[in-house]
Structure formats: C-alpha cells, structure tokens
TIVO-2410 file (N, C-alpha, C; in nm, 3 decimals):
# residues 163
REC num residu      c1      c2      c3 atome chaine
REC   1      X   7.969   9.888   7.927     N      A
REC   1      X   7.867   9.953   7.849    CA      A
REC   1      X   7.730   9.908   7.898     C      A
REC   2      X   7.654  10.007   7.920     N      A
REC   2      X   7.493   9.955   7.945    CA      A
REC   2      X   7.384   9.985   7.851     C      A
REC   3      X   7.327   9.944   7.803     N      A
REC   3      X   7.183   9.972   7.746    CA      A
REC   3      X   7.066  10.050   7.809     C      A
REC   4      X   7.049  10.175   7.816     N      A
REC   4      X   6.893  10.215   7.868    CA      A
REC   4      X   6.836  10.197   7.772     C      A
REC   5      X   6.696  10.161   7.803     N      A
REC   5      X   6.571  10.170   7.755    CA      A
REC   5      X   6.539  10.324   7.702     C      A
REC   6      X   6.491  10.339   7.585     N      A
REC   6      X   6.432  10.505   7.540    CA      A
REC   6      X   6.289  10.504   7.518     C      A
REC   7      X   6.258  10.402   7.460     N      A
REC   7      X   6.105  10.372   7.406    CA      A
REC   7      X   6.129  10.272   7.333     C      A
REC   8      X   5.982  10.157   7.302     N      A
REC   8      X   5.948  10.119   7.189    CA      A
REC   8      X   6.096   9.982   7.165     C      A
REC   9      X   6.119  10.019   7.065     N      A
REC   9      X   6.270   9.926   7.027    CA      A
REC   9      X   6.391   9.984   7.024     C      A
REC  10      X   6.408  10.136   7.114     N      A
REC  10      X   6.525  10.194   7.094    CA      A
REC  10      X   6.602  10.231   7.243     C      A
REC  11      X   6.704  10.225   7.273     N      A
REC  11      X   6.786  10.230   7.344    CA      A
REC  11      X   6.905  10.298   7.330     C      A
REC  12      X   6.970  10.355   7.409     N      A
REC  12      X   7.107  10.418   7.410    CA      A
REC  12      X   7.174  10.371   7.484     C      A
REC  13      X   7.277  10.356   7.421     N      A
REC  13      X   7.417  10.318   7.479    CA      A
REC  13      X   7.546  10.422   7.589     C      A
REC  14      X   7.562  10.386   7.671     N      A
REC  14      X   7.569  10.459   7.782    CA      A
REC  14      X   7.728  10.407   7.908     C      A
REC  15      X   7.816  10.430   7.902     N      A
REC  15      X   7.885  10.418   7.954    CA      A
REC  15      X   7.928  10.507   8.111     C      A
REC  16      X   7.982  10.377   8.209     N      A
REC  16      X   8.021  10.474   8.302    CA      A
REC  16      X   7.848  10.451   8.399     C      A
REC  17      X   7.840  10.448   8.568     N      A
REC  17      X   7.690  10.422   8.578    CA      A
REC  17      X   7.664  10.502   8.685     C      A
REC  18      X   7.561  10.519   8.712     N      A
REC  18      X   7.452  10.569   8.827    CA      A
REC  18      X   7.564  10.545   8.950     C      A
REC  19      X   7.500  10.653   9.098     N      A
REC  19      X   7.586  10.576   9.236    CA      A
REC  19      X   7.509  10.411   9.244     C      A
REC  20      X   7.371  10.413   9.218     N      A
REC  20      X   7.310  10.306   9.237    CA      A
REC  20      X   7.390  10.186   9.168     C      A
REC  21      X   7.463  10.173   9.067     N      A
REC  21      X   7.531  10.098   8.995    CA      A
REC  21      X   7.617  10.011   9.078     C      A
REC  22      X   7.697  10.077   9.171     N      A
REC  22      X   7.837  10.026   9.230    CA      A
REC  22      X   7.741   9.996   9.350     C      A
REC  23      X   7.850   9.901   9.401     N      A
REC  23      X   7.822   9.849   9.554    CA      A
REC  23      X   7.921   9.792   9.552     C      A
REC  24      X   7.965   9.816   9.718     N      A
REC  24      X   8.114   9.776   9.794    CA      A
REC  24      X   8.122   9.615   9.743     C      A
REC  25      X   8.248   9.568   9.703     N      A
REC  25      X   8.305   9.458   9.682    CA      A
REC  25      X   8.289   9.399   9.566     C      A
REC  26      X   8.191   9.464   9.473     N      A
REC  26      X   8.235   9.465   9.334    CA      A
REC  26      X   8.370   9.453   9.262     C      A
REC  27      X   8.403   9.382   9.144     N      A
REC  27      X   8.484   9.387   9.090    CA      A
REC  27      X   8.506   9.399   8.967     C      A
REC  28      X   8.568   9.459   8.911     N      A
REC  28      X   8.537   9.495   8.795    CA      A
REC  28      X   8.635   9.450   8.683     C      A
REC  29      X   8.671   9.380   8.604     N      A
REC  29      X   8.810   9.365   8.493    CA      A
REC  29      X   8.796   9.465   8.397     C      A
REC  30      X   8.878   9.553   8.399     N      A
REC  30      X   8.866   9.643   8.269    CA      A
REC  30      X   8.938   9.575   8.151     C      A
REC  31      X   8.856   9.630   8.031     N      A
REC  31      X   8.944   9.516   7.922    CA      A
REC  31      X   8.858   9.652   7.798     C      A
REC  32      X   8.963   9.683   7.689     N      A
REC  32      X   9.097   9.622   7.715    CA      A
REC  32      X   9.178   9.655   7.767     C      A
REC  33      X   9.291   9.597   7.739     N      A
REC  33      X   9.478   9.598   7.771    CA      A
REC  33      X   9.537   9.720   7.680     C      A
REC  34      X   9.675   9.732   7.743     N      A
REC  34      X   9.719   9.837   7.628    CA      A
REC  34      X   9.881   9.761   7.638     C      A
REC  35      X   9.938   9.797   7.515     N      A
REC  35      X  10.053   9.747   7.543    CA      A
REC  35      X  10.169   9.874   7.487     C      A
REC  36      X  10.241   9.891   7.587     N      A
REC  36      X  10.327  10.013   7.568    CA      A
REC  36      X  10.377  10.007   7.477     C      A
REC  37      X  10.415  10.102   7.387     N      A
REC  37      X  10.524  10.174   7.277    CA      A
REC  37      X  10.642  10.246   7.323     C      A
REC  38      X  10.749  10.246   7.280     N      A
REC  38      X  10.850  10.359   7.273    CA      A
REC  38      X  10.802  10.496   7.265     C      A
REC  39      X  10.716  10.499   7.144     N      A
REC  39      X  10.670  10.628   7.136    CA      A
REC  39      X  10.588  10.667   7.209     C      A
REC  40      X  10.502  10.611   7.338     N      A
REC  40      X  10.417  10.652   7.415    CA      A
REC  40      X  10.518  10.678   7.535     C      A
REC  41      X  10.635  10.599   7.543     N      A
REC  41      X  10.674  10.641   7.706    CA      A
REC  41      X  10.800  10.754   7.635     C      A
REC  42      X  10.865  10.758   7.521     N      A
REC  42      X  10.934  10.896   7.503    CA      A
REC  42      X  10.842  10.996   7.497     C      A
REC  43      X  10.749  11.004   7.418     N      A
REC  43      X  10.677  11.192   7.384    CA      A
REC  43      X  10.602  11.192   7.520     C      A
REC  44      X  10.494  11.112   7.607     N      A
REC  44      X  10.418  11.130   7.715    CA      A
REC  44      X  10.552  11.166   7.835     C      A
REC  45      X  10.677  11.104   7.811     N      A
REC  45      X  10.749  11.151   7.908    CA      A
REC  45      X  10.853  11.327   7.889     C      A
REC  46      X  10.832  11.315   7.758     N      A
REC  46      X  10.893  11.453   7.750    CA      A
REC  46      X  10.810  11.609   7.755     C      A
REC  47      X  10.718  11.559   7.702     N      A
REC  47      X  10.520  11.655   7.697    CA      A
REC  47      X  10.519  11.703   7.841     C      A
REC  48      X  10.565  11.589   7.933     N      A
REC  48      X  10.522  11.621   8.128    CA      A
REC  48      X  10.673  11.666   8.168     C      A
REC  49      X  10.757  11.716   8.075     N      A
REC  49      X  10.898  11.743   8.104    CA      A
REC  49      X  10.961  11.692   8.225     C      A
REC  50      X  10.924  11.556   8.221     N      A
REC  50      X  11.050  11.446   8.294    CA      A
REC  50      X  11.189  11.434   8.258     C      A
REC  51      X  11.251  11.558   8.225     N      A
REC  51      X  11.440  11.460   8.194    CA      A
REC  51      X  11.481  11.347   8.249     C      A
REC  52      X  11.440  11.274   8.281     N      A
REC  52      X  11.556  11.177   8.356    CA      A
REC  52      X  11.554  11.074   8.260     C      A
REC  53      X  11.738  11.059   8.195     N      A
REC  53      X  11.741  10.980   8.087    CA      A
REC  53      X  11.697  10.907   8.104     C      A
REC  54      X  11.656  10.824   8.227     N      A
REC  54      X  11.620  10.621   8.205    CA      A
REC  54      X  11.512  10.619   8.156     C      A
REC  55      X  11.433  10.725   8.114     N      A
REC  55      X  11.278  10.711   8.059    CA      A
REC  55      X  11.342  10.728   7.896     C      A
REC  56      X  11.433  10.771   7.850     N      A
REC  56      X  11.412  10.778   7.702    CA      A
REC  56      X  11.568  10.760   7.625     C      A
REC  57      X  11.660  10.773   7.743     N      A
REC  57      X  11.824  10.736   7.669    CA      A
REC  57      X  11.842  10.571   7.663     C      A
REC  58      X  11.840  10.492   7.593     N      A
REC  58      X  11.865  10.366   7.564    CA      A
REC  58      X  11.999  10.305   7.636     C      A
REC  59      X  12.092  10.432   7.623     N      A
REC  59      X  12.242  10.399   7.639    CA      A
REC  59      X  12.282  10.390   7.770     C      A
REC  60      X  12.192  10.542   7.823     N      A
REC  60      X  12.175  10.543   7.981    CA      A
REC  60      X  12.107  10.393   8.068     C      A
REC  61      X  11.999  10.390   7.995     N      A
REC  61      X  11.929  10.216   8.058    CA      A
REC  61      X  11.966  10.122   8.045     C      A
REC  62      X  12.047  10.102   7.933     N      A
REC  62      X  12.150   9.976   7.929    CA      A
REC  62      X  12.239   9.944   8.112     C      A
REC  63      X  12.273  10.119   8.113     N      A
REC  63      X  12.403  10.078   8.262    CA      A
REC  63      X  12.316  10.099   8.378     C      A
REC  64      X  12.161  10.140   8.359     N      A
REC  64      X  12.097  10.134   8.497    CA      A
REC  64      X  12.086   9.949   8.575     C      A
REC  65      X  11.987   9.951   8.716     N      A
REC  65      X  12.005   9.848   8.698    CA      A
REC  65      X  11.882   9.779   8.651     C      A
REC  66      X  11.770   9.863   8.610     N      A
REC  66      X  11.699   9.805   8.497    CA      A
REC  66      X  11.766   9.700   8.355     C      A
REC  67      X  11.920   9.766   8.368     N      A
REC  67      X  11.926   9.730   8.194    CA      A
REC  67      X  11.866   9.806   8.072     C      A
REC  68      X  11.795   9.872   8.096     N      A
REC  68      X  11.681   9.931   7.994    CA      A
REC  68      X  11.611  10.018   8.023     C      A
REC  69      X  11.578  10.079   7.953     N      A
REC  69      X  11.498  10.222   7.962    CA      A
REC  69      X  11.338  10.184   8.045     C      A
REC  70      X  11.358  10.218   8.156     N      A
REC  70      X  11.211  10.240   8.226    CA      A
REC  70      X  11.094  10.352   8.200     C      A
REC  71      X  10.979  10.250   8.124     N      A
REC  71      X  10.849  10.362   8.097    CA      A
REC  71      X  10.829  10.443   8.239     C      A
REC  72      X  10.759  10.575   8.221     N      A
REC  72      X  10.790  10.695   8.331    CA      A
REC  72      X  10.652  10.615   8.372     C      A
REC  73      X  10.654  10.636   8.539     N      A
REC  73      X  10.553  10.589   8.607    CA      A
REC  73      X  10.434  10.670   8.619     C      A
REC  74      X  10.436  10.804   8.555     N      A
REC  74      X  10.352  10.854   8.551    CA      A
REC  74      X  10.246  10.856   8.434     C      A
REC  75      X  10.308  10.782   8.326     N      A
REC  75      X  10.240  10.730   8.186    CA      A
REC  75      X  10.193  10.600   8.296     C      A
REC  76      X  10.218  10.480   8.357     N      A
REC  76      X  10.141  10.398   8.412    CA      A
REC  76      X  10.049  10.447   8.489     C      A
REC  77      X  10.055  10.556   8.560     N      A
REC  77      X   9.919  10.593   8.672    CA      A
REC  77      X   9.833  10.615   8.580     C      A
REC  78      X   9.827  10.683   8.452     N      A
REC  78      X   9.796  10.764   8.383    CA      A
REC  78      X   9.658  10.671   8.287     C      A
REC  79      X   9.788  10.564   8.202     N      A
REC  79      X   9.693  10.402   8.139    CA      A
REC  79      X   9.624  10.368   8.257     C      A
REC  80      X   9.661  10.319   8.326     N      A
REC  80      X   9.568  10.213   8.437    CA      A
REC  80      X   9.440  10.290   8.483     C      A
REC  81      X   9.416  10.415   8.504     N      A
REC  81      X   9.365  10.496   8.528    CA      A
REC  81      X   9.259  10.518   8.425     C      A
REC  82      X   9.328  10.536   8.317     N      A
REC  82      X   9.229  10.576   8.172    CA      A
REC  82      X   9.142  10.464   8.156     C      A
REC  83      X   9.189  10.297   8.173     N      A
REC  83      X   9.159  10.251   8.132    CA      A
REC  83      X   8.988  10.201   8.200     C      A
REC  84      X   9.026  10.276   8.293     N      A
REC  84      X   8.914  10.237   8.398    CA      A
REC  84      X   8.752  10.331   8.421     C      A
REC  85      X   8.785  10.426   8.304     N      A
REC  85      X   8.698  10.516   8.259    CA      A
REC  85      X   8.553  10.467   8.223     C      A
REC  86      X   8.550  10.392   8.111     N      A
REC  86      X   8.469  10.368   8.022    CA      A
REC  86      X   8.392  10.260   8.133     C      A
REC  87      X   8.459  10.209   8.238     N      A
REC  87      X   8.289  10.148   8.350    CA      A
REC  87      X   8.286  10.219   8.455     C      A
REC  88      X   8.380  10.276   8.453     N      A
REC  88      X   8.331  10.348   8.608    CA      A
REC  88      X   8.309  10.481   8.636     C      A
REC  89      X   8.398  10.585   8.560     N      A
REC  89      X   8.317  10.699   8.551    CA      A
REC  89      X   8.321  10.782   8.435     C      A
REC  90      X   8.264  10.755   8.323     N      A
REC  90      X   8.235  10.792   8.198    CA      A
REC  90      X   8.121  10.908   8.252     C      A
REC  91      X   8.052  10.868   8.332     N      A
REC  91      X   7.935  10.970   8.370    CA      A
REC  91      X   7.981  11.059   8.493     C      A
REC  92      X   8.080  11.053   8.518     N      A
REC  92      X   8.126  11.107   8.640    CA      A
REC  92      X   8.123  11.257   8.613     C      A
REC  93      X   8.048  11.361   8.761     N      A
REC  93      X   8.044  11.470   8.733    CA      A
REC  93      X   8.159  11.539   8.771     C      A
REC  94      X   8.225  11.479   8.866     N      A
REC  94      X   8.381  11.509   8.932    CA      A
REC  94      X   8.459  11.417   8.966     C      A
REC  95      X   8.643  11.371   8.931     N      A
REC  95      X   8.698  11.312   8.996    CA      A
REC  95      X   8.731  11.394   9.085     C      A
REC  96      X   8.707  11.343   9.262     N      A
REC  96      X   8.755  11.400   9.357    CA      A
REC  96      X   8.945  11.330   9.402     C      A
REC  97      X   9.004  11.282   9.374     N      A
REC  97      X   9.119  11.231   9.393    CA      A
REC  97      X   9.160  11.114   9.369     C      A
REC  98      X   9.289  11.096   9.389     N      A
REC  98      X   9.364  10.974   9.398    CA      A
REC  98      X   9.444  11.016   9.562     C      A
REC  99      X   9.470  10.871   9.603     N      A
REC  99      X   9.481  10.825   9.728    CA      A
REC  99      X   9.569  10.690   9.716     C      A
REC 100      X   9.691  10.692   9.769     N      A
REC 100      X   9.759  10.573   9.808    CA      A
REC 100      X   9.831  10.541   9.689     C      A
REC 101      X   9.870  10.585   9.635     N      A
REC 101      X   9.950  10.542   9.499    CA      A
REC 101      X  10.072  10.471   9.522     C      A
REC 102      X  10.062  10.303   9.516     N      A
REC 102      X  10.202  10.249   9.516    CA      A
REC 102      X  10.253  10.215   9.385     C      A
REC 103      X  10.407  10.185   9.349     N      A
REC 103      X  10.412  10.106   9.250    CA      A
REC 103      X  10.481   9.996   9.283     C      A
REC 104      X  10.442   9.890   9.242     N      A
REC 104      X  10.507   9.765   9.310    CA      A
REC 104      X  10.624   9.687   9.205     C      A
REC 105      X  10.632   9.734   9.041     N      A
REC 105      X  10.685   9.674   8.971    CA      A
REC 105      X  10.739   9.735   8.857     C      A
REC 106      X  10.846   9.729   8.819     N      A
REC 106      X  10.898   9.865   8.672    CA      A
REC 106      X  10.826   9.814   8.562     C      A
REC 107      X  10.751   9.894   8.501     N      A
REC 107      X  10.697   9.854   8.385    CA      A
REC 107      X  10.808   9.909   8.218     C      A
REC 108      X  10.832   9.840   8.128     N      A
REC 108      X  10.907   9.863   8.024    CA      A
REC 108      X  10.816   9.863   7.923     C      A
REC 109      X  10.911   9.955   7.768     N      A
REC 109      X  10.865   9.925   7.661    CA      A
REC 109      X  10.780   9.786   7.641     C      A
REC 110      X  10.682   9.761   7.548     N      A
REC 110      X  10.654   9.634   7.511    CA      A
REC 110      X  10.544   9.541   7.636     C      A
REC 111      X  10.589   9.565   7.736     N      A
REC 111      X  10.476   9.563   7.855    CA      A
REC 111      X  10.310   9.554   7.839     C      A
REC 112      X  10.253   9.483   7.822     N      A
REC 112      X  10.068   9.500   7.814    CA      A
REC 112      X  10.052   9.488   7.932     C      A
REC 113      X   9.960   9.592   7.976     N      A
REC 113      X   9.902   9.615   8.134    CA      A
REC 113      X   9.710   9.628   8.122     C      A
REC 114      X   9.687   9.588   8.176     N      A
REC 114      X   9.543   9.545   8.203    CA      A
REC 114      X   9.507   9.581   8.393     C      A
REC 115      X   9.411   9.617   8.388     N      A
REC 115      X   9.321   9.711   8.539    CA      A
REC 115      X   9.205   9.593   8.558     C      A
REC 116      X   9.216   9.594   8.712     N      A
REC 116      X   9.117   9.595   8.795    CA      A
REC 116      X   9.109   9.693   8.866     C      A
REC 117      X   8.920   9.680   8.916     N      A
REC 117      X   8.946   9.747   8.998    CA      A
REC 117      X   8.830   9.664   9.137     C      A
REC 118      X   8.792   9.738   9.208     N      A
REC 118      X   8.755   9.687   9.342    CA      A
REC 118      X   8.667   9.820   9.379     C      A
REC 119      X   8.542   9.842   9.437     N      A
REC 119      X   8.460   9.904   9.499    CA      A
REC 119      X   8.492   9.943   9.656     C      A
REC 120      X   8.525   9.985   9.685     N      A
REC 120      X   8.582   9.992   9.853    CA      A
REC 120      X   8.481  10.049   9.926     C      A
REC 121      X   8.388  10.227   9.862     N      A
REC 121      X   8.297  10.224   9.924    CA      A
REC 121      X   8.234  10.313   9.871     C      A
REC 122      X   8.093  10.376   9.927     N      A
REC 122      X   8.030  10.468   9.843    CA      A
REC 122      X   7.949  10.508   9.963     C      A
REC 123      X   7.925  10.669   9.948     N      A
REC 123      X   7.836  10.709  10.026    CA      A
REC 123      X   7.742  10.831   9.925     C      A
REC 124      X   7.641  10.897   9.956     N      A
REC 124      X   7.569  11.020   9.934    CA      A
REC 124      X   7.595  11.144   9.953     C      A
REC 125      X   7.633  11.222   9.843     N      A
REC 125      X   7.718  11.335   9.923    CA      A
REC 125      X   7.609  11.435   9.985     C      A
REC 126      X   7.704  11.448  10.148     N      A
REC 126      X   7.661  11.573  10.231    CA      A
REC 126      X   7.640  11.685  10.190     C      A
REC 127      X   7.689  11.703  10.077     N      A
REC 127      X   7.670  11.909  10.003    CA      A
REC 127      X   7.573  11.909   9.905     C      A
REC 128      X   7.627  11.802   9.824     N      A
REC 128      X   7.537  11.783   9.649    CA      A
REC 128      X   7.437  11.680   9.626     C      A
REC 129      X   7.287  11.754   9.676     N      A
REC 129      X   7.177  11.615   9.665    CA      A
REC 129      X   7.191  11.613   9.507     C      A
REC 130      X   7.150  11.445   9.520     N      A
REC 130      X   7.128  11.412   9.372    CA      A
REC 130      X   7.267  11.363   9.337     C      A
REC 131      X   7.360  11.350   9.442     N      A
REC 131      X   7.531  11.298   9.409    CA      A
REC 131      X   7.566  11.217   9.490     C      A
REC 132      X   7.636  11.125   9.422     N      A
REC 132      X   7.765  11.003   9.550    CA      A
REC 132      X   7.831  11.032   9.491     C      A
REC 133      X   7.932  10.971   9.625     N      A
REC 133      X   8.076  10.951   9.581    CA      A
REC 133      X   8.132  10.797   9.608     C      A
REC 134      X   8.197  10.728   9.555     N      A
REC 134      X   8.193  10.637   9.527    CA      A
REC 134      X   8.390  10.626   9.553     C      A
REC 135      X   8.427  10.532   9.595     N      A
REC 135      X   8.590  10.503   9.603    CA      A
REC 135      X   8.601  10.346   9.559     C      A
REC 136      X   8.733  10.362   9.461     N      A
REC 136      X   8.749  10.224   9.455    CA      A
REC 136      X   8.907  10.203   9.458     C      A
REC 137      X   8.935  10.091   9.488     N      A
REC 137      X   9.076  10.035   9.425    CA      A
REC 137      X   9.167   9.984   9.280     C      A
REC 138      X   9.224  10.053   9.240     N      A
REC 138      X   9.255   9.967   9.109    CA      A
REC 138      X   9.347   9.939   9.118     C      A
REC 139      X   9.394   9.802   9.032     N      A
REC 139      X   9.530   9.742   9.003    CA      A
REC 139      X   9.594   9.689   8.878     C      A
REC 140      X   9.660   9.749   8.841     N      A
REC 140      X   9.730   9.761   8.709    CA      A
REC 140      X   9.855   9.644   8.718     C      A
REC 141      X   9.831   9.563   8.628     N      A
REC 141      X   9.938   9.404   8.608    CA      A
REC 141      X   9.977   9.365   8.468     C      A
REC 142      X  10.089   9.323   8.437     N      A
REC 142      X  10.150   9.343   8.355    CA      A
REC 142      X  10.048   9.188   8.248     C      A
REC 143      X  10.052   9.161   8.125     N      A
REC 143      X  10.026   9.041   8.157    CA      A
REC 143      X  10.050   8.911   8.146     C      A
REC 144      X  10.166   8.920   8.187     N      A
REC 144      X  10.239   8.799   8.308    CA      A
REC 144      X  10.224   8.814   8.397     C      A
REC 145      X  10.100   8.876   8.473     N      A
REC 145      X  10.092   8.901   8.603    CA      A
REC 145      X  10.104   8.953   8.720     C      A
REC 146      X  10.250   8.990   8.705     N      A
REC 146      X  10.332   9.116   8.837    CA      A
REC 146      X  10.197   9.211   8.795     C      A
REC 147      X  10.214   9.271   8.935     N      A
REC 147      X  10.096   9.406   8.992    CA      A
REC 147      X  10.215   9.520   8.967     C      A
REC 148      X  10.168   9.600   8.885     N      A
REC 148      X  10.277   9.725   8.862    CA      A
REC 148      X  10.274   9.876   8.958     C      A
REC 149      X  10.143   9.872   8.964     N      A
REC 149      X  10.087  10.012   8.997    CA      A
REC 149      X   9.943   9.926   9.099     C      A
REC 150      X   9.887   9.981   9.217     N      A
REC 150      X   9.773   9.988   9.282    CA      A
REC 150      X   9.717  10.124   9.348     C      A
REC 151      X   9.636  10.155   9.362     N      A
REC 151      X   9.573  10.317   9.410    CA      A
REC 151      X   9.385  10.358   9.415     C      A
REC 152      X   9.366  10.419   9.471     N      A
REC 152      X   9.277  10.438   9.529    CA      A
REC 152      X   9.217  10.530   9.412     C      A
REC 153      X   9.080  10.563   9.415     N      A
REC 153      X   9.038  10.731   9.329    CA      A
REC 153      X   8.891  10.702   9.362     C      A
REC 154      X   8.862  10.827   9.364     N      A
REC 154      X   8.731  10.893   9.420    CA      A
REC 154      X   8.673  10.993   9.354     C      A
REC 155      X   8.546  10.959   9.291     N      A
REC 155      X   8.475  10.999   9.245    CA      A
REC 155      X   8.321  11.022   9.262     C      A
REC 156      X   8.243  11.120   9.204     N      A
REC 156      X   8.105  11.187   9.192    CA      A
REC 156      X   8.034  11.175   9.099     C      A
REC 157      X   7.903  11.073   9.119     N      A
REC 157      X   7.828  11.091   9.022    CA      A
REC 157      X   7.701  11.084   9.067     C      A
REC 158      X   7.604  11.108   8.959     N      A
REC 158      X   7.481  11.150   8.991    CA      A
REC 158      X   7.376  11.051   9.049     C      A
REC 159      X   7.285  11.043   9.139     N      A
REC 159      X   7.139  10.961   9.136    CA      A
REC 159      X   7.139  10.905   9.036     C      A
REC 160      X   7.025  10.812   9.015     N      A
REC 160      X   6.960  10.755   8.923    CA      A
REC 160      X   6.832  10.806   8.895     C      A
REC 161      X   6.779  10.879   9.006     N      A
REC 161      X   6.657  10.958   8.986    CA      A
REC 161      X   6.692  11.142   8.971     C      A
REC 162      X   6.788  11.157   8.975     N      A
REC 162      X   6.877  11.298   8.962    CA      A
REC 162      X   6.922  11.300   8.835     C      A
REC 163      X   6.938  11.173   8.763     N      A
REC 163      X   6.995  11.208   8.629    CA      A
REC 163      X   6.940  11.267   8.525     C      A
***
C-alpha cells in the first residue's frame, strides 16, 4: 500500500505502483498467506470442470500415491498469483502473460501458502507511450517452506507522469 500526497493533510491510499516503482532485483514478500479449504479446492475445482477424482474423491486419494486428495494446481497458480496483486499490479492497465510455470511440490487441503516475488525486468513500451512493462518472478511456498509453484508474469502499467 502507498500513500500519495492530495493536498494539505490528505492523502489517498493507493495500491499496486507506477513503472517507476519497480526496479530489477527487488523483492517483494507478499503477505498475507492463505490457507487452503476443502471447499476452495472442491467448488474452484469443479467451477473450471476438472473431473479428475484426486482433486475432490477422498476415497480415490486415499489409494493415490499422494494418500489424499490433491488441491488442483490450477487453484495454486491462481492464489499465488492473486496474492501478488495488491503490490504489484493493482494499477495494472494489462496483464500481458504468464511464462514458465513450474510446480515443484503437491500442495493439500489445510496447506498455507505465502508469495514472493522477484523483479526480473522492466522496460518502456515500444507501442504505448506513457506505459512499461515490467516482468517478475514469483514463488509460492507452503509454510514449512517447500516451493510449490514458481512462474514468471508480465505486466503494463502506466508512467508516473502519464498517470
């Protein structure tokens, strides 16, 4: 969250920042954490019509070799991702992509996952004066630590004198 100045003694509160904001090798902790539900990885996995029992049959995940029902990895791209909104592009005029999506670790029910992320790079866009684009890394870890999810995303936002 940042504070601009408006006048006098008043200010607005403002999330998400300028291209001027970021610079390569920044790091960022997003906070907070979220910690999975049943009910977030059954309805988010049935809403994106994933059948595959190990996301929501108990009985089925018992004999996988999870043991247990694995949250759908696409509810993790999804949190780690969200969570990374509110500093980095709350002001964003476009997400231009995601890039490199690994997952390194099964995330389950009950799981709290928490984001970093990392600045990788930023340039001025060639088409849209008054715009960057900005790339970073994020990494989503359980918290005990294992890295679950890591990936790239690229985004557009405005000048600081364009805004």
């Amino acid at each position: 969250m940042t504070l601009r100045h408006v006048q006098g003694n008043e200010y607005r509160e403002e999330h998400g920042g300028d291209y001027e904001d970021f610079e390569p090798g920044m790091v960022i902790r997003h906070w907070p954490g979220r910690t999975i539900s049943e009910t977030d990885n059954t309805w988010l996995t049935l809403l994106t019509m994933n059948q595959h029992p190990l996301h929501f049959d108990e009985h089925y995940g018992k004999g996988s070799e999870y043991g247990r029902v694995l949250v759908n990895s696409g509810i993790t791209l999804c949190l780690v991702g969200g969570m990374t909104v509110q500093a980095l592009s709350a002001r964003a005029v476009a997400n231009l992509g995601w890039d490199k999506v690994r997952l390194r670790d099964p995330v389950f029910v009950g799981d709290t996952l928490y984001a970093t992320s990392r600045i990788l790079d930023k340039r001025l866009s060639r088409s849209k004066p008054g715009l960057g684009i900005v790339t970073v890394e994020t990494t989503g870890a359980k918290s005990t630590g294992e890295t679950v999810i890591v990936f790239e995303r690229t985004f557009m936002v405005r000048c600081r004198d364009h805004s």
